[in-house]
PyMOL commands that place a pseudoatom at each C-alpha (Angstrom):
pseudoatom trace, name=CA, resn=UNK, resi=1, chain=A, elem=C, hetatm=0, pos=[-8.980, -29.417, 66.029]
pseudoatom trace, name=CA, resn=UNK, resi=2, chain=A, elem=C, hetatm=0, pos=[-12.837, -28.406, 64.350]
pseudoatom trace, name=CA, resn=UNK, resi=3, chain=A, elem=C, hetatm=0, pos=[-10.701, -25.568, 63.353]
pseudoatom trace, name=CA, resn=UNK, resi=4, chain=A, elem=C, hetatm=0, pos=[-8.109, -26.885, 61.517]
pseudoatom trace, name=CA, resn=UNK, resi=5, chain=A, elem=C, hetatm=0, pos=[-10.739, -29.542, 60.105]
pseudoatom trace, name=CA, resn=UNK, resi=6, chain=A, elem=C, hetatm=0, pos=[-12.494, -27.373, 58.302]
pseudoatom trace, name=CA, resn=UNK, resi=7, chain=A, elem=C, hetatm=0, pos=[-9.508, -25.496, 56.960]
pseudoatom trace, name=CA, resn=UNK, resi=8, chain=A, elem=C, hetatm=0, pos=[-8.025, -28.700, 55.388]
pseudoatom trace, name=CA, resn=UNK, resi=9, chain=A, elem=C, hetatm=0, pos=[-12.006, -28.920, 54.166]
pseudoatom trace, name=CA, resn=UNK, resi=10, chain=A, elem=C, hetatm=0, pos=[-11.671, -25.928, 52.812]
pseudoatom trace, name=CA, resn=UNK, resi=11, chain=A, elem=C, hetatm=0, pos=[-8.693, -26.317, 51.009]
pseudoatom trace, name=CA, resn=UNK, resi=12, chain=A, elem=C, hetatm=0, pos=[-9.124, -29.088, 49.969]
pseudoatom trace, name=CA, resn=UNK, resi=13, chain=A, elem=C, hetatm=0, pos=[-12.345, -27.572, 48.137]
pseudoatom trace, name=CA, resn=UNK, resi=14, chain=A, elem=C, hetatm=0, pos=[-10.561, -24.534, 47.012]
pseudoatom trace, name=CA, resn=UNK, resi=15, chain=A, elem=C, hetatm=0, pos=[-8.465, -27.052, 45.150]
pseudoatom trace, name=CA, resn=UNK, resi=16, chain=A, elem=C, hetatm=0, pos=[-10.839, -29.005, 43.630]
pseudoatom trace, name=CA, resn=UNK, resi=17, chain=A, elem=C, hetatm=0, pos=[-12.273, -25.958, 42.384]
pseudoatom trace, name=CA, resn=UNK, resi=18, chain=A, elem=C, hetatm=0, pos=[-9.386, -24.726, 40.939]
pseudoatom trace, name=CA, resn=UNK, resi=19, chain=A, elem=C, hetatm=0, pos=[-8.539, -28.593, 39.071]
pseudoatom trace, name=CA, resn=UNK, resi=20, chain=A, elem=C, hetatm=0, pos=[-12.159, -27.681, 37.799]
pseudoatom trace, name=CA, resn=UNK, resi=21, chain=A, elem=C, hetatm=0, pos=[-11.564, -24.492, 36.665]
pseudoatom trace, name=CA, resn=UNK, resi=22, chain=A, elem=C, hetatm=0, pos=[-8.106, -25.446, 34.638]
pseudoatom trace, name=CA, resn=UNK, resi=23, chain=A, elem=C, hetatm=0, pos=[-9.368, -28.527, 33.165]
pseudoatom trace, name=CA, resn=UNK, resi=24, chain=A, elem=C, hetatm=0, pos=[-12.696, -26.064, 31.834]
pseudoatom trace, name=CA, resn=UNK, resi=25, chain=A, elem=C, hetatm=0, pos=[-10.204, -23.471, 30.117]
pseudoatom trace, name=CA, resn=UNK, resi=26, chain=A, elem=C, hetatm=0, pos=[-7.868, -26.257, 28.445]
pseudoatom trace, name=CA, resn=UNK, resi=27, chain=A, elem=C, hetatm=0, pos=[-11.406, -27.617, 27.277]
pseudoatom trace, name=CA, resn=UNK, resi=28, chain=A, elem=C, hetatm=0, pos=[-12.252, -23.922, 26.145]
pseudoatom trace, name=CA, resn=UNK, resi=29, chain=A, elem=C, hetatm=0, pos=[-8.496, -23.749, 24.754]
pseudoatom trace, name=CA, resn=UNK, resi=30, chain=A, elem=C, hetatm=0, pos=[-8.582, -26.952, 22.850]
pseudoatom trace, name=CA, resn=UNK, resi=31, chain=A, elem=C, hetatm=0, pos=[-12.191, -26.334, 21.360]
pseudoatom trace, name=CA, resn=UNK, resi=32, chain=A, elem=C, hetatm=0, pos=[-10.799, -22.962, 20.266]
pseudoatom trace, name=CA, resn=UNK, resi=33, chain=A, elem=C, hetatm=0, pos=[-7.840, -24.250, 18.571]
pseudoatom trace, name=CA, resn=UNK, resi=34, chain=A, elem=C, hetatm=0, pos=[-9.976, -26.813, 16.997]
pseudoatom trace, name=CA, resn=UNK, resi=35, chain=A, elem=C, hetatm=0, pos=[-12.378, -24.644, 15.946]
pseudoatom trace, name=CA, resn=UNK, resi=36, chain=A, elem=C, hetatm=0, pos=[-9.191, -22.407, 14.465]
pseudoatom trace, name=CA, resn=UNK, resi=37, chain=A, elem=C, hetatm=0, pos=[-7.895, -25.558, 12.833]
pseudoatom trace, name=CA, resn=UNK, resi=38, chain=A, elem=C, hetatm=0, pos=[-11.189, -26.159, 11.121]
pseudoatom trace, name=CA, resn=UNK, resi=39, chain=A, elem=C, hetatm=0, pos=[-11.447, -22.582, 10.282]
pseudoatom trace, name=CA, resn=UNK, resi=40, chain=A, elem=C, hetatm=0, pos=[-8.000, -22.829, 8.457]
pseudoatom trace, name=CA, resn=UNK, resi=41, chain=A, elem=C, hetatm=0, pos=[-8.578, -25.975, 7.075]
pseudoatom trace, name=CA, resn=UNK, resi=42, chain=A, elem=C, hetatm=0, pos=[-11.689, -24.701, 4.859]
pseudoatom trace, name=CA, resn=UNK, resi=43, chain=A, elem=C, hetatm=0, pos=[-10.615, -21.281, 3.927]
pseudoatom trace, name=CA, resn=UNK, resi=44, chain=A, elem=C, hetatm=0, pos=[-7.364, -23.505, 2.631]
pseudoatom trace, name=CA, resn=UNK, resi=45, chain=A, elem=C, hetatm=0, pos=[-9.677, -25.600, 0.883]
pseudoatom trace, name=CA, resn=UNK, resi=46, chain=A, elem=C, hetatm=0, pos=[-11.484, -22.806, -0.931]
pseudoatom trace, name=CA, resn=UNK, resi=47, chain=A, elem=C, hetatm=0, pos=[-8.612, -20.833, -1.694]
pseudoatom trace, name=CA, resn=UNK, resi=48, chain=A, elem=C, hetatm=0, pos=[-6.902, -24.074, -3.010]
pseudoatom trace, name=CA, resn=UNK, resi=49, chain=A, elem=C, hetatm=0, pos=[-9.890, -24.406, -5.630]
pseudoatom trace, name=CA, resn=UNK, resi=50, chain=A, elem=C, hetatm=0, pos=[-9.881, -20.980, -6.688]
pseudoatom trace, name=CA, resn=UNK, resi=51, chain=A, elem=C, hetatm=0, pos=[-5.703, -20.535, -7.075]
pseudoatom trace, name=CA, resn=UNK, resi=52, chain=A, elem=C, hetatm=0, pos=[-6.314, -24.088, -9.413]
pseudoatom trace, name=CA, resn=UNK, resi=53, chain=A, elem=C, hetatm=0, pos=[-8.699, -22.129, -11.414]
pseudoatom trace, name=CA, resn=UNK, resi=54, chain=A, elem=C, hetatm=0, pos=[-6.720, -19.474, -11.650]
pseudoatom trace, name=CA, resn=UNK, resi=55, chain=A, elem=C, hetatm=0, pos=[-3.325, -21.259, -12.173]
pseudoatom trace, name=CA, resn=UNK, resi=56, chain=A, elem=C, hetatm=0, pos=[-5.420, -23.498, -15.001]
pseudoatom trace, name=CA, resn=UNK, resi=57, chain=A, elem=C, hetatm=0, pos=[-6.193, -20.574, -16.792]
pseudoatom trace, name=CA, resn=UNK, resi=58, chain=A, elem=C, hetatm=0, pos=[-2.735, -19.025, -16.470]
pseudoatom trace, name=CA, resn=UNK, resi=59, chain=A, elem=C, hetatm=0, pos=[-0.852, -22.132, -17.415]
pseudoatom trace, name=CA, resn=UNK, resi=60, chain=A, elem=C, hetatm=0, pos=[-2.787, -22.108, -20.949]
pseudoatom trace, name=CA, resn=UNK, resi=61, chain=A, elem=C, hetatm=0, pos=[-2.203, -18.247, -21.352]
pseudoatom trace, name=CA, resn=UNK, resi=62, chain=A, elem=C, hetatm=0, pos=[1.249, -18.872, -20.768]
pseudoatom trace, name=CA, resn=UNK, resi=63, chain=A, elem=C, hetatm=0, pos=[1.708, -21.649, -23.217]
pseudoatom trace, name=CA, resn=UNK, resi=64, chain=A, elem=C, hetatm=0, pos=[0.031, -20.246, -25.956]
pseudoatom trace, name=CA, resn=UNK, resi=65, chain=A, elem=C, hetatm=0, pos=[2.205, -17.089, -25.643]
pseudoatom trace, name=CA, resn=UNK, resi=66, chain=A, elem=C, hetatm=0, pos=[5.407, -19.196, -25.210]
pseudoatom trace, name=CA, resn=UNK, resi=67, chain=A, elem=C, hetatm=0, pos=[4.033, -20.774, -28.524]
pseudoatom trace, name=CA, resn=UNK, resi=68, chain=A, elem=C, hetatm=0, pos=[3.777, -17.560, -30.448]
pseudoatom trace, name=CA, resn=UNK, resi=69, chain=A, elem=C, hetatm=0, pos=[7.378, -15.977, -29.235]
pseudoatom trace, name=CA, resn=UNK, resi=70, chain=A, elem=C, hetatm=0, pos=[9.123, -19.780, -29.587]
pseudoatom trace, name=CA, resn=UNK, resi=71, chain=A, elem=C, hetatm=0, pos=[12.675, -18.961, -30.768]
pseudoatom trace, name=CA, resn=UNK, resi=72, chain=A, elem=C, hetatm=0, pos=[12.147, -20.253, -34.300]
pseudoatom trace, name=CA, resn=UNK, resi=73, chain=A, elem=C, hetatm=0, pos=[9.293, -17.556, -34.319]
pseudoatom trace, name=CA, resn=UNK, resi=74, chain=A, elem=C, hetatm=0, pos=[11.834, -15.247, -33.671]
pseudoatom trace, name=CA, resn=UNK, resi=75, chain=A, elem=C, hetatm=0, pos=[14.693, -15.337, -35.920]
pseudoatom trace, name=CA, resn=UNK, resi=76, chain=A, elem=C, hetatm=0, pos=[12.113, -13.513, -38.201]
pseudoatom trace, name=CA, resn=UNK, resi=77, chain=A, elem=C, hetatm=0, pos=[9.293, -12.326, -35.967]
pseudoatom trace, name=CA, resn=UNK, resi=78, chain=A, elem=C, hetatm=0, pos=[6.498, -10.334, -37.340]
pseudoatom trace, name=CA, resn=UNK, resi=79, chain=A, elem=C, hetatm=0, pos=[5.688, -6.994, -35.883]
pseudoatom trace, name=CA, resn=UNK, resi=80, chain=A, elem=C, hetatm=0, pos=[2.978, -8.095, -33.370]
pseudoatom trace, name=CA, resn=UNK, resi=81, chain=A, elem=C, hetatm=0, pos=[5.181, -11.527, -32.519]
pseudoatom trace, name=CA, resn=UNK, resi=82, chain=A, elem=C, hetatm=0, pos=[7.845, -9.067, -31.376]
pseudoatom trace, name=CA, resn=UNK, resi=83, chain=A, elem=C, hetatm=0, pos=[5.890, -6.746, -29.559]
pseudoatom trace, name=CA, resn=UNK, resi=84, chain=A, elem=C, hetatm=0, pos=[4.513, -9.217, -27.773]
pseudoatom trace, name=CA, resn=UNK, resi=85, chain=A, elem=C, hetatm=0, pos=[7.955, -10.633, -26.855]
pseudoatom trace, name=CA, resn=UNK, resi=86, chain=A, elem=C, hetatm=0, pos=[8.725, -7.528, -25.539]
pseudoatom trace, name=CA, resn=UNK, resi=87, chain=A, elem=C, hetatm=0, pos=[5.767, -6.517, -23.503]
pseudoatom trace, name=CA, resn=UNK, resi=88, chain=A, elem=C, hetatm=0, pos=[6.651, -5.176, -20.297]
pseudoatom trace, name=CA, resn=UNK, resi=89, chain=A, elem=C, hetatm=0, pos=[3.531, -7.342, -18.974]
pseudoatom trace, name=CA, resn=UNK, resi=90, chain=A, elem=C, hetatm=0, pos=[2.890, -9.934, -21.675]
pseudoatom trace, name=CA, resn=UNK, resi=91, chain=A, elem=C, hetatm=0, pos=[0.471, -11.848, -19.484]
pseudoatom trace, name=CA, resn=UNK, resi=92, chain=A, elem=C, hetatm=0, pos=[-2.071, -11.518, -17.035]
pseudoatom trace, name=CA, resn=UNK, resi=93, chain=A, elem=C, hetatm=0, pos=[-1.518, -11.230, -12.902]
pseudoatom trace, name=CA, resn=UNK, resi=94, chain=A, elem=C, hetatm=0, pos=[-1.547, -13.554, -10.858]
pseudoatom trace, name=CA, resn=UNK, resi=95, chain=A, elem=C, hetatm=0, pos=[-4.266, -11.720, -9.258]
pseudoatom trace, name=CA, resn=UNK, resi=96, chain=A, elem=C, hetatm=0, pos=[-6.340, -14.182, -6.850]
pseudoatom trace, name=CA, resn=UNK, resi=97, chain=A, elem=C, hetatm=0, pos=[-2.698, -15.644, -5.125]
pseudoatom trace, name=CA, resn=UNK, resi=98, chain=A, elem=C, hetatm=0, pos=[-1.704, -12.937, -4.962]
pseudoatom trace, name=CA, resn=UNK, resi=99, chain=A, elem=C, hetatm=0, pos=[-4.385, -10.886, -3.300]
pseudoatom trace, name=CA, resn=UNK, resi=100, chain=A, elem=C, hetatm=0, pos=[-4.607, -14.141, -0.601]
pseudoatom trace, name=CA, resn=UNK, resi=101, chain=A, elem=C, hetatm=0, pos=[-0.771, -14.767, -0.307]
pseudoatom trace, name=CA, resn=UNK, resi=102, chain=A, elem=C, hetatm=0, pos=[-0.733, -13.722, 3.302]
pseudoatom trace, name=CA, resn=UNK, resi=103, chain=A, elem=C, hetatm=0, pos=[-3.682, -16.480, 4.319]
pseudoatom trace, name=CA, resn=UNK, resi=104, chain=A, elem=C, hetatm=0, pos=[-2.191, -19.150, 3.702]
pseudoatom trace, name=CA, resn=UNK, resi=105, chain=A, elem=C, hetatm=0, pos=[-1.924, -20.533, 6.873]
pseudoatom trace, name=CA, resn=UNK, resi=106, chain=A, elem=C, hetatm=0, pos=[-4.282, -23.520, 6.120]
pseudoatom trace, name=CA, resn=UNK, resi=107, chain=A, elem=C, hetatm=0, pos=[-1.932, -25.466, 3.949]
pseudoatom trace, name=CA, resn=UNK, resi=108, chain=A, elem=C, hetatm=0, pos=[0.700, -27.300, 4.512]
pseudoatom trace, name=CA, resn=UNK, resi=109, chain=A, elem=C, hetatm=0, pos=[4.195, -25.198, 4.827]
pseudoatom trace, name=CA, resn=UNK, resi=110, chain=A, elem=C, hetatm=0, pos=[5.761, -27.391, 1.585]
pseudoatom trace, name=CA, resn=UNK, resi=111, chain=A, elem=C, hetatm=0, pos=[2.571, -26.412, -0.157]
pseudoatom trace, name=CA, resn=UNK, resi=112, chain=A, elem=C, hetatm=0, pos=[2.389, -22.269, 0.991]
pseudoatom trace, name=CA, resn=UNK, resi=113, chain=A, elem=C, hetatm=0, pos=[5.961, -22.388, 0.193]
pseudoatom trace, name=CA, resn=UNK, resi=114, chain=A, elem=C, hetatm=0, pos=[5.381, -23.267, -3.124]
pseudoatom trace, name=CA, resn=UNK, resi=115, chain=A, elem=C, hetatm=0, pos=[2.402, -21.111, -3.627]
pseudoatom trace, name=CA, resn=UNK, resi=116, chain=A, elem=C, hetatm=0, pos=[4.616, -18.528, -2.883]
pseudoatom trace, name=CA, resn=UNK, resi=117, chain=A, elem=C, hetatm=0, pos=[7.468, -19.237, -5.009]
pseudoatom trace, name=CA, resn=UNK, resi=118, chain=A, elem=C, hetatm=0, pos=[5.846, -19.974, -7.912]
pseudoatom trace, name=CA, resn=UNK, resi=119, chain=A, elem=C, hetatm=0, pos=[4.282, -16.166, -7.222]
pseudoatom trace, name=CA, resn=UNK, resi=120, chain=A, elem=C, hetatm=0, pos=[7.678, -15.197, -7.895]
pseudoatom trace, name=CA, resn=UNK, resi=121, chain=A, elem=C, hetatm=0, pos=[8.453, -16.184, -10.527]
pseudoatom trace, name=CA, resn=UNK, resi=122, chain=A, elem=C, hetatm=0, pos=[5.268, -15.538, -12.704]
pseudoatom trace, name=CA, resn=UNK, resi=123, chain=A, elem=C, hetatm=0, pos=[6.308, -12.074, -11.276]
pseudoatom trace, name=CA, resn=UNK, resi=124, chain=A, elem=C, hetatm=0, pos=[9.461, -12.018, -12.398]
pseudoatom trace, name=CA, resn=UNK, resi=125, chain=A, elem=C, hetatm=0, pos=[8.888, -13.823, -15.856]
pseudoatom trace, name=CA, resn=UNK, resi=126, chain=A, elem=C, hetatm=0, pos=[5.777, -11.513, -16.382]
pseudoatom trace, name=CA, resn=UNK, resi=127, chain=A, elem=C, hetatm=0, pos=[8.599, -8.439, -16.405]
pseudoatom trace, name=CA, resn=UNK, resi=128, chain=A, elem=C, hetatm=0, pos=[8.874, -8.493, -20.150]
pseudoatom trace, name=CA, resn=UNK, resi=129, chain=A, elem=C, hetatm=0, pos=[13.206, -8.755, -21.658]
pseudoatom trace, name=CA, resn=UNK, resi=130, chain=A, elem=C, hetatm=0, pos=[13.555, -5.567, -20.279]
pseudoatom trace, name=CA, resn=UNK, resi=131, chain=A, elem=C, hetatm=0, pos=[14.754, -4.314, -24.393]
pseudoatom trace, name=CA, resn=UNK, resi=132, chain=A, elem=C, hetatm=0, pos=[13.191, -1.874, -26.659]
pseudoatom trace, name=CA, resn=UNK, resi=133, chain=A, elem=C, hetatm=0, pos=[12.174, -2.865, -30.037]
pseudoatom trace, name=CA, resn=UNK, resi=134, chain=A, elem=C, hetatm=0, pos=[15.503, -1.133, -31.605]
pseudoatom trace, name=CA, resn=UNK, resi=135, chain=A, elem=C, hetatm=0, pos=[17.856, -2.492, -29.140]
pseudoatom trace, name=CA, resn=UNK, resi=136, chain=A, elem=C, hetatm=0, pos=[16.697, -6.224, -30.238]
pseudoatom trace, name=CA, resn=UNK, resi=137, chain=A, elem=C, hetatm=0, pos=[17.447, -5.754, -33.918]
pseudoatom trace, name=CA, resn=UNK, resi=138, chain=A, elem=C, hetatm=0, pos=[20.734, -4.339, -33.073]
pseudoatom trace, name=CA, resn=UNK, resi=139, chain=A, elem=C, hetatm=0, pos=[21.443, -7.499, -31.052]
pseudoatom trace, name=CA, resn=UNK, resi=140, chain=A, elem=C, hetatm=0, pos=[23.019, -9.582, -33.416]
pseudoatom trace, name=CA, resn=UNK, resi=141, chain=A, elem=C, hetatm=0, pos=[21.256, -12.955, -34.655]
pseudoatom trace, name=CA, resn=UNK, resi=142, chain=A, elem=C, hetatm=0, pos=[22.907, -15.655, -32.313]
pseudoatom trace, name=CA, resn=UNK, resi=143, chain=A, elem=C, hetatm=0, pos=[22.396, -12.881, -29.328]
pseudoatom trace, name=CA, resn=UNK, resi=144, chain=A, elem=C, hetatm=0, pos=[18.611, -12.572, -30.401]
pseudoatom trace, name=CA, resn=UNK, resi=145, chain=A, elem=C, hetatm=0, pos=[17.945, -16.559, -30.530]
pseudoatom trace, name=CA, resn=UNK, resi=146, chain=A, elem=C, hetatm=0, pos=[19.627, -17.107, -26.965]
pseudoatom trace, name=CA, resn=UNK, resi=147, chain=A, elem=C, hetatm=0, pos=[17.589, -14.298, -25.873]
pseudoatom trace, name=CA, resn=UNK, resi=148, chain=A, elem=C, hetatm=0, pos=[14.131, -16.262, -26.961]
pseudoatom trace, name=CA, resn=UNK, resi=149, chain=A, elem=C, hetatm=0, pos=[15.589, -19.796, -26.282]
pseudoatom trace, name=CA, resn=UNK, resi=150, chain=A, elem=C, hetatm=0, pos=[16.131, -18.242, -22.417]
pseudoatom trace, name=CA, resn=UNK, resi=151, chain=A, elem=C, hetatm=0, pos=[12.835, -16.560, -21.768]
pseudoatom trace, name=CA, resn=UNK, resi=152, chain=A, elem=C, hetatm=0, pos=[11.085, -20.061, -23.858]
pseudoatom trace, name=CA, resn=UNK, resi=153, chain=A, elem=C, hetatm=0, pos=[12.962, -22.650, -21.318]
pseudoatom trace, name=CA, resn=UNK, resi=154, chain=A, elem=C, hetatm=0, pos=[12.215, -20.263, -18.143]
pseudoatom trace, name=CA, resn=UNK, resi=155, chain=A, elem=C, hetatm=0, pos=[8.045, -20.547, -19.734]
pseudoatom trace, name=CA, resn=UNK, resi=156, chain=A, elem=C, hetatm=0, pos=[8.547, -23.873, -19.974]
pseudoatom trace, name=CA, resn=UNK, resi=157, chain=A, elem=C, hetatm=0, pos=[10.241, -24.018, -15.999]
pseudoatom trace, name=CA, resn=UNK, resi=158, chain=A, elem=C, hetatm=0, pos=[6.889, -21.993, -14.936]
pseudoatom trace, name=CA, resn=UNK, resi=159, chain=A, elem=C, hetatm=0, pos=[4.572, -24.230, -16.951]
pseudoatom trace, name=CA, resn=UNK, resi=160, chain=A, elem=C, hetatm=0, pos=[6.098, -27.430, -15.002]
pseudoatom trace, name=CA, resn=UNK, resi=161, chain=A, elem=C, hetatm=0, pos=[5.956, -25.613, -11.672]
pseudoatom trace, name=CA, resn=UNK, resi=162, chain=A, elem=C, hetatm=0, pos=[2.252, -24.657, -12.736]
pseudoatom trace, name=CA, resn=UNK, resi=163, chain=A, elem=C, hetatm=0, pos=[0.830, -27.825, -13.135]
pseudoatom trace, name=CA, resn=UNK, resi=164, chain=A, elem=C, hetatm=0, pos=[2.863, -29.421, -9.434]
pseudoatom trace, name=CA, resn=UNK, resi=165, chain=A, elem=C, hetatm=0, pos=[1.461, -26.371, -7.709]
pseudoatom trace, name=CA, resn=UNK, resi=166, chain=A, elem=C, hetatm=0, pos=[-2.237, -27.374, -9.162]
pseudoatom trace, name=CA, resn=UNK, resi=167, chain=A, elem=C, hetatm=0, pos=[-1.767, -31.234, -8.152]
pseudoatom trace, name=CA, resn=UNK, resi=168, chain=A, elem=C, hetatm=0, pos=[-0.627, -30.286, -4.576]
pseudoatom trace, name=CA, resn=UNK, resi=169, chain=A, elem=C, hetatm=0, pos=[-3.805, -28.209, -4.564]
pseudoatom trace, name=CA, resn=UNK, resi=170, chain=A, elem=C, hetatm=0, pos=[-5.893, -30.633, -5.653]
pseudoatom trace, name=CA, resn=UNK, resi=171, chain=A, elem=C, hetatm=0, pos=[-6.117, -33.106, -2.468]
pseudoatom trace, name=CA, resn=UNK, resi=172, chain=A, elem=C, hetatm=0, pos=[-7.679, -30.039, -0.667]
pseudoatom trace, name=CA, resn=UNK, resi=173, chain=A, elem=C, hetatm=0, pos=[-10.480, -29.601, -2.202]
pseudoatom trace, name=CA, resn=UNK, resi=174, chain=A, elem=C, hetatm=0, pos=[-11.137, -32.701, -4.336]
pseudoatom trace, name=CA, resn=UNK, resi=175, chain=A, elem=C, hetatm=0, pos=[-13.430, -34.366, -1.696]
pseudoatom trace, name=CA, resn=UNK, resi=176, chain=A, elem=C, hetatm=0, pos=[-15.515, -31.795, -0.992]
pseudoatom trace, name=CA, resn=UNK, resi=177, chain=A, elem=C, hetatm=0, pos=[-19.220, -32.849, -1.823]
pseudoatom trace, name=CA, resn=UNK, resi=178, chain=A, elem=C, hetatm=0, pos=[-19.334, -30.232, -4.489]
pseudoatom trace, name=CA, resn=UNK, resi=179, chain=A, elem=C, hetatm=0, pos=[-16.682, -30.867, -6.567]
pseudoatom trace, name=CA, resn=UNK, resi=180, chain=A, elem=C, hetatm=0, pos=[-18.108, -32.828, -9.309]
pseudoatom trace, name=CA, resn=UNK, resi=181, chain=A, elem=C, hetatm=0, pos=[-15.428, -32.639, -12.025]
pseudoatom trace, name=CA, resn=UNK, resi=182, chain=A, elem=C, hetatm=0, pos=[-11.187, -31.868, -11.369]
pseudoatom trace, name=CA, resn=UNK, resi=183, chain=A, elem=C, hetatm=0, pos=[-9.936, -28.723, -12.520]
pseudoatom trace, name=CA, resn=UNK, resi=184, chain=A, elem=C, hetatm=0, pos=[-7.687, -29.560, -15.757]
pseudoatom trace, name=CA, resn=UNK, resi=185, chain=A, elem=C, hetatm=0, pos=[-7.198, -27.690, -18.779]
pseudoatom trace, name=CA, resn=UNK, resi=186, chain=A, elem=C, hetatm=0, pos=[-7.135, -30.005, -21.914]
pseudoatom trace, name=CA, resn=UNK, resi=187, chain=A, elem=C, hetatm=0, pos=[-3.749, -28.842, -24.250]
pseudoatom trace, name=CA, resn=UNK, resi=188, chain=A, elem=C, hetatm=0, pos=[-4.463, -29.021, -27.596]
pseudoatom trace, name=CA, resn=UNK, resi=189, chain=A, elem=C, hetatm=0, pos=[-1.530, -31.564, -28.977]
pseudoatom trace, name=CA, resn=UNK, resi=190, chain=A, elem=C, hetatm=0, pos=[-0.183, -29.046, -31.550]
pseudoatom trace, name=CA, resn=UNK, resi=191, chain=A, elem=C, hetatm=0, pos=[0.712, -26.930, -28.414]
pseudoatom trace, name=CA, resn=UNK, resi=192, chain=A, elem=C, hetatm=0, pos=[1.952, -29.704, -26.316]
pseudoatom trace, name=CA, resn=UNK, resi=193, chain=A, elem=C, hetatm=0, pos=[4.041, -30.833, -29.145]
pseudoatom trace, name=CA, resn=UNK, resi=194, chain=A, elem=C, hetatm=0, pos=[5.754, -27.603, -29.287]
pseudoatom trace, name=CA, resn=UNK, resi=195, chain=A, elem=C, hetatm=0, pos=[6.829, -27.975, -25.712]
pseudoatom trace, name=CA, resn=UNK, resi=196, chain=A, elem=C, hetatm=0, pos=[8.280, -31.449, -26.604]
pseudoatom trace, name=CA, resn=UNK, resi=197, chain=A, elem=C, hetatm=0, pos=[10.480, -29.929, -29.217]
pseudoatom trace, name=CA, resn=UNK, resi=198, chain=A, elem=C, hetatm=0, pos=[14.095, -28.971, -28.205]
pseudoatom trace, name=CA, resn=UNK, resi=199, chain=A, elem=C, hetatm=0, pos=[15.076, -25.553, -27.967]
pseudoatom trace, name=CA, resn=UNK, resi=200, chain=A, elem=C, hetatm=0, pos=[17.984, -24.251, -30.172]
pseudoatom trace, name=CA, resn=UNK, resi=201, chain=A, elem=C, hetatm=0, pos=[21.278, -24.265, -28.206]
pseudoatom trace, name=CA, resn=UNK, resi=202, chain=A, elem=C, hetatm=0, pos=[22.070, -20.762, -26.587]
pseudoatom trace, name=CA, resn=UNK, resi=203, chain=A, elem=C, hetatm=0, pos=[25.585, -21.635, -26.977]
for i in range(1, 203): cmd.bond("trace and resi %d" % i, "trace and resi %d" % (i + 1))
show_as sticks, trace
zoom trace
């Protein structure tokens, strides 16, 4: 019977031990994740202020070469105004998103989602018409003006999907102690009124 005491004793110890031991590890576990969380959640915050920057400056680029190769502009475009146009990389890289487009698992997934997309598409829109100087003058004029009125409303898409990236971006870094001022870009009116303007019909 002393025996079999102290084996229920000592099971009964083993077990407590090994509760003990568990409960320990998930305390180790969770106070790893939430040290991982916290991790994620300030390299998102950083990397949300500098894409803003970045985006900010791009947005403005952007417009004031949509402004210059508008499709009024070219109906009659001057030698630089068309080789701007067709610039096989009018505009600048995206280069900060997209050096850091594979961290991005700090944000939300609505918000990395549309980090990425909008990637995309200054990717694609930075490809230039794809059309040699010659080949656009032998267009003919209504084939030229749908060509500009195209590339002008997909700027004007990308500008729009600029500035909802940048206020998504904004909550994660707005509270930080050392923000003291937003990151906006003021638009001069003269170029925001050319983005109010309609674009000739590309019918």
């Amino acid at each position: 019977m002393i025996a079999l005491h102290v084996s229920r004793k000592q099971i009964r110890v083993a077990r407590e031990a090994a509760a003990a031991e568990r409960q320990t590890a998930l305390e180790l576990q969770e106070r790893g994740a939430h040290a991982v969380a916290q991790e994620l959640q300030g390299q998102a915050m950083r990397l949300a202020h500098a894409f803003s920057r970045e985006l900010v400056l791009a947005r403005r680029d952007l417009m004031v070469f949509l402004a210059n190769v508008r499709p009024p502009v070219m109906e009659r475009p001057s030698n630089a105004t068309l080789a701007a146009f067709l610039n096989a990389k009018p505009l600048p890289d995206l280069q900060l998103v997209n050096r850091f487009a594979d961290g991005l698992a700090g944000f939300k997934d609505e918000d990395a989602f549309a980090i990425l997309t909008l990637l995309a598409a200054w990717s694609n829109f930075n490809r230039g018409p794809g059309i040699g100087e010659q080949g656009f003058w032998e267009l003919a004029p209504a084939s030229r003006l749908k060509m500009a009125s195209n590339r002008f409303n997909a700027g004007r898409e990308l500008v729009d999907a600029i500035a909802r990236v940048c206020n998504a971006l904004a909550p994660y870094y707005e509270k930080h102690p050392s923000m003291t001022v937003a990151v906006v870009e003021d638009i001069p009116r003269e170029l925001m009124d050319i983005f109010r303007s309609p674009v000739p019909s590309n019918e």
